[in-house]
PALUM-494714 format. One line per 5 residues: number of its first residue (from 1); their letters; for each residue x, y, z of N, C-alpha, C. Coordinates in steps of 0.2 Angstrom, whole numbers. Layout:
% PALUM-494714
NUM> A> X/Y/Z/X/Y/Z/X/Y/Z; ... $
END
This chain:
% PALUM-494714
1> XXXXX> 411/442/353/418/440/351/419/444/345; 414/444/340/416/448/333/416/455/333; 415/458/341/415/464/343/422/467/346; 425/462/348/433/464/348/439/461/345; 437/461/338/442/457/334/446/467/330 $
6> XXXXX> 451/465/328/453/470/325/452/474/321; 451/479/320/446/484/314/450/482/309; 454/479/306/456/478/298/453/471/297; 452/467/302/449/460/303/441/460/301; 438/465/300/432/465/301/429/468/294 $
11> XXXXX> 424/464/293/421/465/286/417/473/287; 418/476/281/415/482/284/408/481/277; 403/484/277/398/485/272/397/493/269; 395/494/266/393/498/260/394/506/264; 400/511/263/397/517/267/391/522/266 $
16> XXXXX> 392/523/272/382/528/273/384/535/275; 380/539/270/381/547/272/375/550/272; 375/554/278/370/557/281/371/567/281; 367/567/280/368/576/281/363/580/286; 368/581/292/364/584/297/357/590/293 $
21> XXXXX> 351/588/299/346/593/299/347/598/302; 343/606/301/343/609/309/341/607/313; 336/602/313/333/600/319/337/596/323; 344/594/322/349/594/326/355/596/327; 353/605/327/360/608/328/361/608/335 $
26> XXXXX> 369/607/337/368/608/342/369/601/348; 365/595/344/364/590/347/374/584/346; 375/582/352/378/576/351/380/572/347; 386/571/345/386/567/336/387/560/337; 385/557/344/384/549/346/375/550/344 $
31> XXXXX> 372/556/349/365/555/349/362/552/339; 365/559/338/361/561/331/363/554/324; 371/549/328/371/546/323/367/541/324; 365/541/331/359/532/331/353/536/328; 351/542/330/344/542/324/345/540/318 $
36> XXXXX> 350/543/315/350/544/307/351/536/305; 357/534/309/357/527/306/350/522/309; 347/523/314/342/517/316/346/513/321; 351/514/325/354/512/330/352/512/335; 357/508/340/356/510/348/363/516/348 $
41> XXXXX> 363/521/354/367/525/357/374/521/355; 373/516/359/380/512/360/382/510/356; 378/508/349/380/506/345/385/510/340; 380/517/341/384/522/337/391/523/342; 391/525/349/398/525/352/404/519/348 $
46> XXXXX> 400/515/348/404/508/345/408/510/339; 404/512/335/408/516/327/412/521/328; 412/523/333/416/530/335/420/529/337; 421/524/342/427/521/345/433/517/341; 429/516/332/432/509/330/434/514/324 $
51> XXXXX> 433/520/326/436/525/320/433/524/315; 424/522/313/420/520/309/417/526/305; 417/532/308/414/538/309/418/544/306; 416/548/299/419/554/299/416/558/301; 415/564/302/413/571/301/415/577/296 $
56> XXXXX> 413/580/291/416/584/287/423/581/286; 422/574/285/429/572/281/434/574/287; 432/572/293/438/574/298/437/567/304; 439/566/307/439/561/315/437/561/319; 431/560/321/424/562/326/422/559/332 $
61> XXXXX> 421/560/336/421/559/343/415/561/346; 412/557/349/406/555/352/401/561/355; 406/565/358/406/569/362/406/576/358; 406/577/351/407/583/348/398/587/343; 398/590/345/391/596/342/390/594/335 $
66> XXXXX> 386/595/332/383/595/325/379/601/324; 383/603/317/376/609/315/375/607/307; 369/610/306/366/610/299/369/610/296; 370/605/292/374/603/284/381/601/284; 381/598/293/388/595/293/387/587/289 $
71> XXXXX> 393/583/287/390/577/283/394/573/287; 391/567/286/391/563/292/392/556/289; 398/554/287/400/546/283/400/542/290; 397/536/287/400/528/291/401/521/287; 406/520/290/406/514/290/405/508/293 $
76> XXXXX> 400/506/293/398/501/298/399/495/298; 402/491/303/403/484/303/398/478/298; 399/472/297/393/468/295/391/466/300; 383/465/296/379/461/304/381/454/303; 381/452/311/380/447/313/375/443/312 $
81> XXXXX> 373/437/309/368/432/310/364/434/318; 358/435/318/354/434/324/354/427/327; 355/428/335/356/421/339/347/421/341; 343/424/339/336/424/341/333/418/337; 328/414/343/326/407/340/320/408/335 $
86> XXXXX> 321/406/328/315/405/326/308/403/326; 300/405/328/297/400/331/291/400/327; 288/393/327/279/393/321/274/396/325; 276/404/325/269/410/330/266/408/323; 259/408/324/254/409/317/252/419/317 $
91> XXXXX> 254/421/309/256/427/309/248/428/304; 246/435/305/239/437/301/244/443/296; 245/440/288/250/444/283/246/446/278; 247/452/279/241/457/276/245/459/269; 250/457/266/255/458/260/262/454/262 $
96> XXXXX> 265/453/259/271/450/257/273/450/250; 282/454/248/285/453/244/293/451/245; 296/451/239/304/451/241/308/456/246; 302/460/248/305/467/251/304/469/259; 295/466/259/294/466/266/287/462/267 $
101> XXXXX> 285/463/272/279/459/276/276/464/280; 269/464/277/264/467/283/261/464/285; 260/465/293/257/458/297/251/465/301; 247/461/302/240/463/306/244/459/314; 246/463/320/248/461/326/243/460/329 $
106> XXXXX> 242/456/334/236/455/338/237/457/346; 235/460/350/236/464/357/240/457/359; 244/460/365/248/455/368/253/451/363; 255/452/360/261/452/356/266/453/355; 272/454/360/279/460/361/282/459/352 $
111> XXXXX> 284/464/350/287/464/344/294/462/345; 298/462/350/305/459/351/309/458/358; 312/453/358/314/451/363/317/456/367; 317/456/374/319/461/381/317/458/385; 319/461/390/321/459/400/312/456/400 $
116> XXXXX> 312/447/402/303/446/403/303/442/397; 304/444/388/300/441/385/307/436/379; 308/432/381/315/429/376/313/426/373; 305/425/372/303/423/365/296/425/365; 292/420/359/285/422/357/282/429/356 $
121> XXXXX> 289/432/353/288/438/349/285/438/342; 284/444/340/283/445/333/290/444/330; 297/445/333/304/444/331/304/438/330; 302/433/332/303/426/331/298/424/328; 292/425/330/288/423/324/291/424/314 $
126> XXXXX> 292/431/316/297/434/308/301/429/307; 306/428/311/311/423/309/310/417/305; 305/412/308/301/406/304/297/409/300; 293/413/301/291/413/293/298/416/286; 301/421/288/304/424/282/311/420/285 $
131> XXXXX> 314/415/280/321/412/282/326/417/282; 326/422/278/331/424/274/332/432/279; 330/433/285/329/439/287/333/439/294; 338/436/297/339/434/303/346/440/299; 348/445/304/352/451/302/351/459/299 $
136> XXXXX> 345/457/299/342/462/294/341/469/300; 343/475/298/344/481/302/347/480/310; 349/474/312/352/472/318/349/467/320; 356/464/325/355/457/327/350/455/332; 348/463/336/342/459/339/336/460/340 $
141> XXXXX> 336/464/333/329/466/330/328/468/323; 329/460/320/330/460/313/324/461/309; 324/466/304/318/467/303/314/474/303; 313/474/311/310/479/313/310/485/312; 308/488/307/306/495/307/306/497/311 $
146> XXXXX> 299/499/313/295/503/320/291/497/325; 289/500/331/286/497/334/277/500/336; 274/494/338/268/494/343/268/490/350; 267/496/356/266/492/359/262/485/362; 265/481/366/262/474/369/255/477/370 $
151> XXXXX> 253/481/371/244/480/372/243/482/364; 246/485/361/241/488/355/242/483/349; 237/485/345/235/479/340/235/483/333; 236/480/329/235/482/322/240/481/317; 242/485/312/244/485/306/251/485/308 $
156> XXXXX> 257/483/303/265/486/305/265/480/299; 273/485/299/277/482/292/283/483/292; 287/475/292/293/475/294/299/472/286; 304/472/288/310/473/280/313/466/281; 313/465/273/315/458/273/324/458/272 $
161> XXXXX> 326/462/269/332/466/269/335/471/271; 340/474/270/345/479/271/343/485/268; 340/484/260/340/492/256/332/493/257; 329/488/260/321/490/262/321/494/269; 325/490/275/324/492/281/327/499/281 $
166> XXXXX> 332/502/276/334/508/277/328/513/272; 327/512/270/321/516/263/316/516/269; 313/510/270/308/512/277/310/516/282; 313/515/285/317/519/292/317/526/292; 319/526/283/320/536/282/312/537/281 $
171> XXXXX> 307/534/277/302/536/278/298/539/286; 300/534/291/299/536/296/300/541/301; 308/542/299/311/546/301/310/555/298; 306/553/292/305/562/290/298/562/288; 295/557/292/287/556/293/282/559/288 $
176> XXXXX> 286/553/284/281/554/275/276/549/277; 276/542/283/272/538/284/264/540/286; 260/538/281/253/538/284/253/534/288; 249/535/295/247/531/301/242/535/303; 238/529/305/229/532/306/229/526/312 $
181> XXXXX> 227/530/320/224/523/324/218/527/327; 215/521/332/210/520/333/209/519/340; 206/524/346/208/526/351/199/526/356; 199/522/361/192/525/366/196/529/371; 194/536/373/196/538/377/192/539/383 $
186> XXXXX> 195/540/390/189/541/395/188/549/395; 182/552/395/182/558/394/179/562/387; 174/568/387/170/572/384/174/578/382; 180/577/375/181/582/374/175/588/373; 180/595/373/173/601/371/175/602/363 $
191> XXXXX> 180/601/359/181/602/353/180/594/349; 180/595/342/177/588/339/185/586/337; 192/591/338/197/589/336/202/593/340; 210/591/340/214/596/343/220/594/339; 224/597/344/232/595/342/236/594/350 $
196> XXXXX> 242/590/349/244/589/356/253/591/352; 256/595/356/263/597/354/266/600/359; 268/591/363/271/594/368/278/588/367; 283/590/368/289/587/369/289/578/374; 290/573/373/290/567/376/297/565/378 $
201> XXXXX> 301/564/386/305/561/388/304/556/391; 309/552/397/308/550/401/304/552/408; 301/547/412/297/549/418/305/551/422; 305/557/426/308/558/430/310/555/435; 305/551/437/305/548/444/306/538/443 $
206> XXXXX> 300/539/440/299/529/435/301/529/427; 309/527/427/311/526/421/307/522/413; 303/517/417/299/514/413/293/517/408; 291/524/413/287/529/408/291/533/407; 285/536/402/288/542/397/283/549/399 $
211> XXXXX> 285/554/398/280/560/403/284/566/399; 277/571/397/279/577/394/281/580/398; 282/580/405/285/584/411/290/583/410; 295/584/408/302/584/405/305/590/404; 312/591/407/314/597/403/316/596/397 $
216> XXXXX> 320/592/393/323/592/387/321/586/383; 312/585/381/312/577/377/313/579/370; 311/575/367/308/574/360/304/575/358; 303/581/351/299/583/348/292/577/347; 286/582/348/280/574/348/275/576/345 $
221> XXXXX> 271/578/340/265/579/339/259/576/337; 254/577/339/248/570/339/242/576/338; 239/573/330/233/575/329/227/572/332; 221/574/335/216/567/334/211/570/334; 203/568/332/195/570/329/192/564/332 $
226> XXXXX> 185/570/335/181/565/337/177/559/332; 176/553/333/172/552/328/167/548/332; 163/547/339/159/547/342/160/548/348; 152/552/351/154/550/358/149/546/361; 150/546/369/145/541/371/144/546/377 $
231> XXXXX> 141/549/377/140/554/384/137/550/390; 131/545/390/131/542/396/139/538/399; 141/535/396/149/532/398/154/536/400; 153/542/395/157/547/396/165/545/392; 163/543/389/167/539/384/167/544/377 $
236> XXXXX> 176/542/374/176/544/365/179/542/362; 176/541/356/180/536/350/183/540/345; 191/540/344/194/545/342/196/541/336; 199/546/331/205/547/327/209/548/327; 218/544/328/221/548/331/227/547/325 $
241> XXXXX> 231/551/323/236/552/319/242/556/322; 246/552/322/253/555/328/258/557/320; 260/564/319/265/566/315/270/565/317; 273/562/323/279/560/325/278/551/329; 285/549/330/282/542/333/289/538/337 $
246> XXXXX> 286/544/345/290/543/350/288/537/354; 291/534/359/289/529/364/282/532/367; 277/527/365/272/529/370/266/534/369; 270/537/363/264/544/362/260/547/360; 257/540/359/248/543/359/245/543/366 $
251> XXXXX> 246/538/369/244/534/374/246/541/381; 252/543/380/255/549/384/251/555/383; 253/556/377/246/565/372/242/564/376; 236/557/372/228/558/375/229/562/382; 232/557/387/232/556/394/233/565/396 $
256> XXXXX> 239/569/394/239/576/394/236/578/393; 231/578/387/225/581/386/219/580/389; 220/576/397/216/575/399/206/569/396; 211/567/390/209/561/388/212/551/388; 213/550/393/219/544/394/214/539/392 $
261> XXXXX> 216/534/388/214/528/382/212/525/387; 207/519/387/202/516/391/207/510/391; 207/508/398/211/500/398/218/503/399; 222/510/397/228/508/399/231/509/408; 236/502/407/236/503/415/242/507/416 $
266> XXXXX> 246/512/410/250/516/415/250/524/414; 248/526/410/242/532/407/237/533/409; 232/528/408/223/531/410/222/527/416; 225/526/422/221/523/427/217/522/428; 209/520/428/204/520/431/203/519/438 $
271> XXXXX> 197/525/442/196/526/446/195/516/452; 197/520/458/197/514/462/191/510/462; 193/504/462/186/502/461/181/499/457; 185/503/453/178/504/445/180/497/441; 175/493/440/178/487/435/182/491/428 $
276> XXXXX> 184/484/427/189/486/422/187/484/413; 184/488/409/181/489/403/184/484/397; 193/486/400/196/481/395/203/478/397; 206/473/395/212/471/400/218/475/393; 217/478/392/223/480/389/221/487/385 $
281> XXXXX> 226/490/384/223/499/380/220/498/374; 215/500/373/209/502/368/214/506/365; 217/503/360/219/507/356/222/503/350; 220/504/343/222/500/337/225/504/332; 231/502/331/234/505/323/229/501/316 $
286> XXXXX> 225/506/314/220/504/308/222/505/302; 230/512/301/229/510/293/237/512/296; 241/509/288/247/511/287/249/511/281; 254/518/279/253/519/271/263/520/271; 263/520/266/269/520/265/273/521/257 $
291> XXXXX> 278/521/253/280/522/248/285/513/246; 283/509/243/286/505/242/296/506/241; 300/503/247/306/503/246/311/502/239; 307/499/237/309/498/225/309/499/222; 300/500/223/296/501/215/294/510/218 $
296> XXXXX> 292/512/223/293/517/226/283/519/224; 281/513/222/273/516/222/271/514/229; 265/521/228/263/519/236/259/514/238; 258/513/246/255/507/249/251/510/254; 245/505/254/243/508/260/238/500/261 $
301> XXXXX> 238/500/270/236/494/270/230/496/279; 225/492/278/222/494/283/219/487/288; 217/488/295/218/483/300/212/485/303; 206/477/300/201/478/301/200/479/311; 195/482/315/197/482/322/195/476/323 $
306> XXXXX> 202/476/332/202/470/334/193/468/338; 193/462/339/185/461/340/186/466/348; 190/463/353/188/467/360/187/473/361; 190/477/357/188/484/355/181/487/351; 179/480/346/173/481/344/169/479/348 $
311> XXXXX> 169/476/351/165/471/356/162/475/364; 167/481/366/166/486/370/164/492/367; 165/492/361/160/499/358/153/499/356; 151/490/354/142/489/356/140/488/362; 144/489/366/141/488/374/138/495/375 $
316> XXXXX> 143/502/372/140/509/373/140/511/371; 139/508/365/131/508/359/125/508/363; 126/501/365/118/499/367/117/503/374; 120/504/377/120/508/384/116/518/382; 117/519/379/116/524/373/108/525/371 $
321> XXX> 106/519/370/102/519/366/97/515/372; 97/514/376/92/513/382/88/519/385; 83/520/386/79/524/387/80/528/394 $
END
């Protein structure tokens, strides 16, 4: 309803100006304004439509190119209160201030509500715990920074306000963020480290994946280092540090390079047959560093591993060391 009320009717908030990168010359001036701003596609059409949108101090249209060093004002609507239910999830909070909250996620957790999961999120858990945060970066994902996904477990840090979730955001988006995770893969690399720098889109065919086999994805870089192997298993226990942070792409990278994370069921398949190691991807966000939204000192917070990931790495421990 508050979406088609008249554009002088509508509360407008603080304007935000962005100055194109080259990393988006060339690119769509709907695409480039949901990155910058932290939007959905639509949502930037939405400001476009509603004459929210300049370009170089001119009239801008969804459909118009960007080059380096164009500048890019908006004025964005007010949020809306979240119609998301608040719920008493018991949260493990590794910090808390006026600013934000890091919570330790535990696997099987969806971070916010979509098609399947209308509650018992990390969104709604957030909700009950922090009263004052329902609105916060969007109505249906107040809050949220960044995501991990439902199998993956670890570290994450979500804004308790407007001037933190954008100070976060940009951290992310010019990837000042340290993130360190923790990876069993199936397979004996030949080197103790690599690099993976291949562009991530859509699956061509199953919209639900994501696959470097793409003609035109998203820039994606993923470092990772051995830090044991298990040669009878055929197993390795990595380091993995992604210098970008697209959908999916660590879990995608390994799997390219011919290492796909143990347990996941849509990356690393395991052979027909073969029992199943772990019911969800071996794979944990361990540390998360960051620059405080405020006081601008840094932070870093680490996320002891979760037990079933510990608990499969003394299996081939012990399996190793049998004669």
């Amino acid at each position: 309803m508050h979406d088609r009320l008249p554009l002088a009717l509508r509360v407008t908030v603080a304007l935000r100006r962005w100055i194109v990168g080259e990393e988006d010359e060339g690119s769509r001036l709907d695409v480039v304004l949901a990155s910058l701003a932290d939007i959905t596609r639509s949502q930037a059409r939405r400001w476009l439509d509603e004459d929210r949108v300049r370009l170089n101090d001119a009239p801008a249209r969804a459909s118009q190119r960007v080059a380096p060093g164009d500048v890019l004002d908006a004025s964005p609507p007010e949020l809306l209160p979240s119609p998301l239910t608040p719920e008493p999830i018991p949260l493990v909070v590794l910090h808390e201030d006026e600013d934000l909250i890091v919570i330790d996620k535990p696997a099987g957790m969806v971070v916010h509500p979509g098609p399947g999961h209308a509650s018992g999120t990390l969104v709604n858990a957030l909700l009950h715990h922090c009263d004052d945060l329902a609105g916060v970066g969007g109505v249906t994902r107040p809050g949220i920074v960044h995501r991990l996904d439902r199998g993956t477990s670890g570290v994450m840090v979500a804004a308790k306000n407007d001037a933190a979730h954008q100070a976060l955001a940009s951290q992310f988006r010019d990837h000042t963020i340290e993130r360190e995770y923790r990876a069993l893969a199936r397979g004996l690399p030949g080197a103790d480290e690599g690099r993976v720098d291949r562009p991530i889109g859509r699956h061509r065919r199953d919209r639900k994946r994501m696959s470097v086999q793409v003609g035109a994805g998203r820039e994606a870089r993923t470092h990772w280092r051995v830090l044991r192997r298990f040669p009878r298993s055929e197993r390795t226990w990595l380091a993995v540090l992604p210098e970008t942070g697209r959908t999916h792409q660590i879990r995608v990278h390994l799997a390219s390079a011919g290492l796909p994370i143990v347990g996941d069921p849509v990356y690393g398949r395991r052979s027909k047959g073969a029992p199943a190691e772990l019911d969800r991807p071996a794979l944990h966000a361990a540390v998360l560093g960051f620059a405080h939204p405020r006081r601008s000192q840094r932070m870093r917070f680490e996320s002891p591993l979760a037990d079933d990931i510990a608990a499969l790495l003394e299996r081939l421990a012990v399996r190793e060391e049998r004669p």
